[in-house]
N, C-alpha and C positions, 0 to 999 in steps of 0.2 A: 393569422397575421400575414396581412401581402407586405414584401418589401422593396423599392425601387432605388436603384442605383442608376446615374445617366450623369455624363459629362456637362449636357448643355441641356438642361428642363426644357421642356416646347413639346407641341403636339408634330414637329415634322421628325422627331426624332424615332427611327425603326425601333421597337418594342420586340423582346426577347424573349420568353415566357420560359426559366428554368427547368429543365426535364431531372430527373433520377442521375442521368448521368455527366451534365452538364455541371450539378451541382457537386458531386463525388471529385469533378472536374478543378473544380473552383477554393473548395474547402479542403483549407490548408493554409496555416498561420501566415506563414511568409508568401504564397501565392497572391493572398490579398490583399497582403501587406504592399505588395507588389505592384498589383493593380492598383490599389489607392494614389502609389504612388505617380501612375502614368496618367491617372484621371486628375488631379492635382496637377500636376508641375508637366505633363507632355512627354513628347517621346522621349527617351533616355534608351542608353546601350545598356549593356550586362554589368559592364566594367562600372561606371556611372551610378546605377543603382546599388552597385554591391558595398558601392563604398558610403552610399545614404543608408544604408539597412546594418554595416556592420559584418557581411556577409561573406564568402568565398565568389570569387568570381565565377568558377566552372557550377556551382549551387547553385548560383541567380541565373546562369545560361541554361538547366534545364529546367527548373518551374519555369523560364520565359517558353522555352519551348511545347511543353504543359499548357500552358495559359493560349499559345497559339492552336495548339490541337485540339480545343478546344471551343475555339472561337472565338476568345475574348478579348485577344490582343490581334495585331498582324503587325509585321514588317511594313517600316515607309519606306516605300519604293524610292530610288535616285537619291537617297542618300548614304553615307556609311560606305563600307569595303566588305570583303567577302568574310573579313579576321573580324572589325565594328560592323556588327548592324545594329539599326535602329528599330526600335520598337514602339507603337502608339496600341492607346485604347481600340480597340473597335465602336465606333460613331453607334450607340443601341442605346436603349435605356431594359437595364436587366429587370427584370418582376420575378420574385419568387413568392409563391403560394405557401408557408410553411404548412397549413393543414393538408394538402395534399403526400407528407411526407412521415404524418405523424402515426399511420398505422403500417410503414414499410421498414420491419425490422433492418435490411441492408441499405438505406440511407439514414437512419436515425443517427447514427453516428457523425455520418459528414451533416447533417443540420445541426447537430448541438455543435460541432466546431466553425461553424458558418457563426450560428448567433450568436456564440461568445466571443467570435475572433469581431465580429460585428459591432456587438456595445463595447469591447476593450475601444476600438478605433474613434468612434464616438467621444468615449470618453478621454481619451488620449489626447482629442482635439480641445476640448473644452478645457481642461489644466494648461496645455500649451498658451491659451489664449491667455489664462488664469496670469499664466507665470511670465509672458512675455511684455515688453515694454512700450505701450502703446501715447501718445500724447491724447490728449482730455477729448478731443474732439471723435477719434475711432474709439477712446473706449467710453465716452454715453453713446455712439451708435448700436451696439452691441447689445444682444440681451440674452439672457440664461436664465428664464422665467417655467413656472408650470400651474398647473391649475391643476386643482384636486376634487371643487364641490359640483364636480360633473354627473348625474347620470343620464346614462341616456340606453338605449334601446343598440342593440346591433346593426342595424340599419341607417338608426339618426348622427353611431359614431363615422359609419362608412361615407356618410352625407357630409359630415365634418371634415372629416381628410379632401373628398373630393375638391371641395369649396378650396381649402389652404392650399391644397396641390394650383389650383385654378390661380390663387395670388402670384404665388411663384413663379405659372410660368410669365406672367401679366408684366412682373419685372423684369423678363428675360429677355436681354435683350435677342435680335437676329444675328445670325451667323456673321452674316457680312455688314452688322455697324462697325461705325468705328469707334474704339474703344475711348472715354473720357480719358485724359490723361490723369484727372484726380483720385481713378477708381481704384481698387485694389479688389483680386480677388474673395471672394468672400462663399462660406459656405453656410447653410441651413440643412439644421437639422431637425427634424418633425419627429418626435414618437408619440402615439395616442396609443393606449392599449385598458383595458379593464383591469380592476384591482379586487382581489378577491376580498370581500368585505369580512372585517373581523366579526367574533361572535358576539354579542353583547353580552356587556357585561352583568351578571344574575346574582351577584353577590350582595347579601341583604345591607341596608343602608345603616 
């Protein structure tokens, strides 16, 4: 399974390619949680975030520090004081390979907490939506569809992602448009992955 994370979808967006240690880096419930939430809603201080997450302040100040030692966040320069600072995404779009993970005993650990801290978040969003109050017009915009009578070949699934990837970015807009007043942020989520096929069934009729 490859998986991409990126603030702004587009091909001018620097591509990050997660190493052994970048991920050990990353993985960690509240680090992501973290991130999600500076990839979402923008820079935010310690204080800011800890009080969106539930959190202790001096706890949200070193996973922030974490997450910069790492590369994934940095300080916005000229804003904040020496006591506030500000912290954004780092502008990448993250790719993790999970097969490359899968026969090294000393990351198997931070990738099962990657993928489950992963579809909680996912799923997290889709109930939000579920449960929150929308008027008739954003929620027939909306969909929470899946398709199951697929087979296809490993190659013709890779060919599929690439395509959807390719729609997305098609809707994206550029950096520097300016934004409709009507818009509202909005997120897509893509999962495509193979289902282990049940046995049949051999029980006499």
């Amino acid at each position: 399974m490859t998986q991409k994370s990126s603030p702004t979808p587009g091909p001018e967006q620097p591509v990050r390619h997660l190493d052994a240690r970048s991920l050990r880096g990353l993985a960690h419930p509240l680090r992501m949680r973290i991130l999600d939430l500076l990839t979402l809603d923008g820079p935010a201080t310690s204080a800011r975030l800890a009080a969106r997450l539930g959190e202790n302040t001096g706890t949200v100040s070193w996973h922030l520090r974490h997450l910069a030692e790492h590369g994934f966040i940095e300080e916005e320069s000229g804003r904040g004081t020496r006591r506030e600072r500000w912290w954004r995404r780092v502008e990448a779009t993250n790719v993790l390979n999970t097969a490359e993970f899968q026969d090294d005993p000393d990351s198997r650990g931070a990738l099962s907490v990657y993928t489950h801290e992963l579809a909680q978040q996912q799923f997290d969003r889709v109930v939000r939506y579920f449960a929150e109050d929308w008027d008739a017009e954003w929620r027939n915009a909306g969909s929470v569809s899946h398709w199951s009578g697929l087979r296809m070949t490993p190659e013709q699934l890779a060919a599929l992602n690439a395509e959807l990837m390719d729609v997305i970015a098609r809707h994206t807009p550029p950096p520097d448009a300016e934004p409709d007043p009507d818009a509202l942020p909005v997120v897509v989520q893509l999962q495509s992955f193979p289902r282990k096929a049940s046995a049949p069934d051999r029980s006499p009729a």
